[in-house]
C-alpha positions as CSV (number, residue, x, y, z in Angstrom):
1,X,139.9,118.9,117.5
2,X,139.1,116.9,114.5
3,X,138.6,119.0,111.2
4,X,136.3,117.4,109.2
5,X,137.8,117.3,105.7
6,X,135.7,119.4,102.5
7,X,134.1,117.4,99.8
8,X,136.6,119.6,97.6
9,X,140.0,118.0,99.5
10,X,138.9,114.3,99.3
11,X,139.8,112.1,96.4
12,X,137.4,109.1,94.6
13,X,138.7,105.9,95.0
14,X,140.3,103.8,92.5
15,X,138.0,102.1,90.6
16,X,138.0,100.4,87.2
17,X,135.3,100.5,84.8
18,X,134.2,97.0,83.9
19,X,134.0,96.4,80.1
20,X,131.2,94.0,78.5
21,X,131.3,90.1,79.4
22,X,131.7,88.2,75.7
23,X,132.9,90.7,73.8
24,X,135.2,89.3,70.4
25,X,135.7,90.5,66.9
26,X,135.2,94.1,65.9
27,X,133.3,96.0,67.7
28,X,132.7,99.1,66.0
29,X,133.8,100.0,62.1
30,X,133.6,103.9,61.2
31,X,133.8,104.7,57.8
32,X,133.9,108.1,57.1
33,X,133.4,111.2,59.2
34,X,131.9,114.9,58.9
35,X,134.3,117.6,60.0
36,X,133.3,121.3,59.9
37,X,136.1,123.2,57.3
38,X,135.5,126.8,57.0
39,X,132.2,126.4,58.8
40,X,131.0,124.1,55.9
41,X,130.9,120.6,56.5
42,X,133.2,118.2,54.8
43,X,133.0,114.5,54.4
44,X,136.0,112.3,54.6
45,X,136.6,108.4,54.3
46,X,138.2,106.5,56.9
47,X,138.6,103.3,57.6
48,X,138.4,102.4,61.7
49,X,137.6,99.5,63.0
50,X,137.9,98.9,66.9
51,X,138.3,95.4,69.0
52,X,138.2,95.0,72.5
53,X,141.0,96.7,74.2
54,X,141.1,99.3,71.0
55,X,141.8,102.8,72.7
56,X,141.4,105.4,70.1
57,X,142.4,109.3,70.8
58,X,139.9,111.7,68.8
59,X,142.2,114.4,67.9
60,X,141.9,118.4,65.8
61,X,141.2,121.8,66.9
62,X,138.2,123.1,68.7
63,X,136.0,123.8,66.0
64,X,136.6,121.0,63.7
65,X,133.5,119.0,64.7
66,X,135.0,116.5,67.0
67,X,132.0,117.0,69.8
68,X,129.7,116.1,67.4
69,X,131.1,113.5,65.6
70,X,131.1,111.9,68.8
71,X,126.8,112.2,69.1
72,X,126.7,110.7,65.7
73,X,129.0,108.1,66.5
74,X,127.1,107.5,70.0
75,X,123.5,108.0,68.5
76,X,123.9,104.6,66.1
77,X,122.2,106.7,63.4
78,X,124.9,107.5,61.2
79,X,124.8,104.9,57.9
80,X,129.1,105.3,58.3
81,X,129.1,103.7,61.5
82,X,128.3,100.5,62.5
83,X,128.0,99.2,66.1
84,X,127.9,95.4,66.6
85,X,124.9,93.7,67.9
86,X,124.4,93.9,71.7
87,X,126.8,96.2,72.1
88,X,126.2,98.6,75.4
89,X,128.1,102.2,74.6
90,X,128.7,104.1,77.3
91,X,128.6,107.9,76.4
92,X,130.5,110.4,78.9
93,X,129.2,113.7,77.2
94,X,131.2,117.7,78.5
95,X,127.8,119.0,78.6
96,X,126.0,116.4,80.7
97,X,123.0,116.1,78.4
98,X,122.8,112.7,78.8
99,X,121.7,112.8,81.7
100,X,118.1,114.1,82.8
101,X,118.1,117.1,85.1
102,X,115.0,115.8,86.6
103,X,115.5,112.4,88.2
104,X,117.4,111.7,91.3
105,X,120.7,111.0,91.1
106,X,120.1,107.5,92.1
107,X,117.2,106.9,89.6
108,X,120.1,108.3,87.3
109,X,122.3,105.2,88.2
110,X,119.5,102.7,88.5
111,X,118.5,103.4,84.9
112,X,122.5,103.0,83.9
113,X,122.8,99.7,85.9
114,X,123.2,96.3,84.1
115,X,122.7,93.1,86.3
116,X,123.9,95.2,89.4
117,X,122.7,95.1,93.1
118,X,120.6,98.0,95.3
119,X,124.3,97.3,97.4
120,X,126.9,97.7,94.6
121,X,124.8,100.9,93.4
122,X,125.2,102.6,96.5
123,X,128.8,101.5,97.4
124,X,129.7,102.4,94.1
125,X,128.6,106.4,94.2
126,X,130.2,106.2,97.4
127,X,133.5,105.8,95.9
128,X,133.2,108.7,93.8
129,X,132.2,110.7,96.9
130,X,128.4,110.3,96.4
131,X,126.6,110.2,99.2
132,X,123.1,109.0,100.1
133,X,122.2,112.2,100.6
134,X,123.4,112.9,97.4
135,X,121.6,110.6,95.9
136,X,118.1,112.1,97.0
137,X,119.4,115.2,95.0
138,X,118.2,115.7,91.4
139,X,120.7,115.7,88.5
140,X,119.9,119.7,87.9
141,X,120.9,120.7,91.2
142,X,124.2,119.8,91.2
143,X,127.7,121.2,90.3
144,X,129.3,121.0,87.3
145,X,132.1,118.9,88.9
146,X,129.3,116.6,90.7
147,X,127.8,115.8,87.5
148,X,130.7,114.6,85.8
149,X,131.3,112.3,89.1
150,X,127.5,110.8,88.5
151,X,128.5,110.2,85.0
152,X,131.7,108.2,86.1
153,X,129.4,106.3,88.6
154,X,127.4,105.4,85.9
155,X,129.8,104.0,83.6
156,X,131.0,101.6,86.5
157,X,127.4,100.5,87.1
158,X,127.0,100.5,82.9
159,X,129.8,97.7,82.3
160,X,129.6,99.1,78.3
161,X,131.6,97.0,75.2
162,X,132.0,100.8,74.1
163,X,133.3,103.5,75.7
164,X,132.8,107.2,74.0
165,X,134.4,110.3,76.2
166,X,134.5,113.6,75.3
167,X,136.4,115.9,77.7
168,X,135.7,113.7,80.5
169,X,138.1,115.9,82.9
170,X,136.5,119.1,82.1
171,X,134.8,119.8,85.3
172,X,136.3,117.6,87.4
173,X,138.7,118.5,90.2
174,X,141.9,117.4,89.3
175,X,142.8,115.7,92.4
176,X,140.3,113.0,90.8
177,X,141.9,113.1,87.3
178,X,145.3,110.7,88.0
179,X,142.5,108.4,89.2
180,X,140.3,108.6,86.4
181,X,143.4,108.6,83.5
182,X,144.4,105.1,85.7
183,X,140.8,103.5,85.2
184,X,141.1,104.4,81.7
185,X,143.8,103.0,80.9
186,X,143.0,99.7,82.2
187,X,139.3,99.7,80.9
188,X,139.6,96.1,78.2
189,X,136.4,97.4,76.2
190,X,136.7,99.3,73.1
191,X,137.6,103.3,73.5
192,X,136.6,107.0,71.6
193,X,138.7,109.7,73.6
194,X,138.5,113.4,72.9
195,X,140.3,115.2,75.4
196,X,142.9,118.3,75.3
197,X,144.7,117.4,77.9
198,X,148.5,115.8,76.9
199,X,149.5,115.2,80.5
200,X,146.1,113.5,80.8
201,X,146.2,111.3,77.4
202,X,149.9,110.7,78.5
203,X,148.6,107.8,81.1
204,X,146.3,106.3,78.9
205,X,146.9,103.6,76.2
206,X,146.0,104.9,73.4
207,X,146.4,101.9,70.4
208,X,145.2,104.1,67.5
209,X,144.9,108.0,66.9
210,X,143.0,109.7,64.0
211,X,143.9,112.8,63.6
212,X,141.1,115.5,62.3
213,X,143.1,117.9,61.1
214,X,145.0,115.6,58.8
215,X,142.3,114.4,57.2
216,X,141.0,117.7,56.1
217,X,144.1,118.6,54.6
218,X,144.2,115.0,52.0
């Protein structure tokens, strides 16, 4: 008899997430950062500057502010950090709030898409175990692990010169996380990681670290 294999047993398929056409010079400069101390925030200069192919690890303590940081960074709003021009960012967020519980999940990757076809959409989510089916669901009907899967989807379809990830392993099954690390690693845009997983950051180049916790104590 054949046993028809569980969602949960089956692994996404290699993929790589493509990073913006044209992209040259610096594409994000961060000059200072606020970091919770003692539950008061505290200001602190850095300089960071990040080119295509940059991959910088986000590192300190729960608490410190690093999840945050992140929004601000991601937002464009912060006078301390500048974005280039035309620069897509593609923001993978632990709690999913970028993503609106509402929609479909294929509204969700429509509305990511850049120059991308009906075809590519839908053979993408396939890839990450995504079915059509799946697709007719909304975003707040899904699992936790499901989410973060439509959120990888939508990075692929995204093609972003900026990449910002924040615990992207969290919820996902870690028969998908070698995968995931892999793509990573590759991606030739320019890179925020948070993630507190060494085995994880292990497989990823990482070109520049800034360290939270340091900072605090200058």
């Amino acid at each position: 008899e054949i046993v028809e294999m569980r969602e949960e047993d089956k692994t996404i398929r290699r993929f790589m997430i493509p990073a913006q056409q044209d992209l040259s010079g610096q594409i994000i400069a961060i000059r200072s950062v606020s970091l919770m101390h003692r539950k008061k925030p505290a200001k602190k200069k850095v300089a960071v500057a990040l080119k295509p192919k940059s991959h910088l690890l986000l590192a300190g303590p729960n608490g410190i502010g690093k999840t945050t940081l992140l929004q601000e960074i991601a937002s464009g709003k912060s006078p301390d950090v500048t974005i280039a021009d035309g620069v897509r960012v593609g923001y993978y967020r632990q709690d999913f709030s970028t993503l609106n519980p509402k929609a479909t999940v294929y509204e969700s990757l429509a509305e990511a898409m850049f120059n991308g076809s009906e075809q590519s959409l839908r053979s993408t989510a396939a890839g990450f175990l995504l079915s059509s089916e799946h697709l007719k669901s909304k975003i707040g009907d899904l699992s936790e692990g499901q989410k973060g899967l439509v959120s990888f989807t939508r990075l692929v379809l995204q093609r972003p010169g900026l990449l910002i990830l924040d615990e992207p392993t969290n919820h996902i099954n870690f028969r998908h996380v070698p995968v995931i690390a892999e793509a990573l690693n590759a991606y030739e845009g320019a890179m925020i990681l948070v993630s507190h997983v060494p085995e994880f950051v292990k497989k990823i180049r990482i070109t520049d670290t800034l360290d939270l916790s340091v900072l605090l104590n200058k």
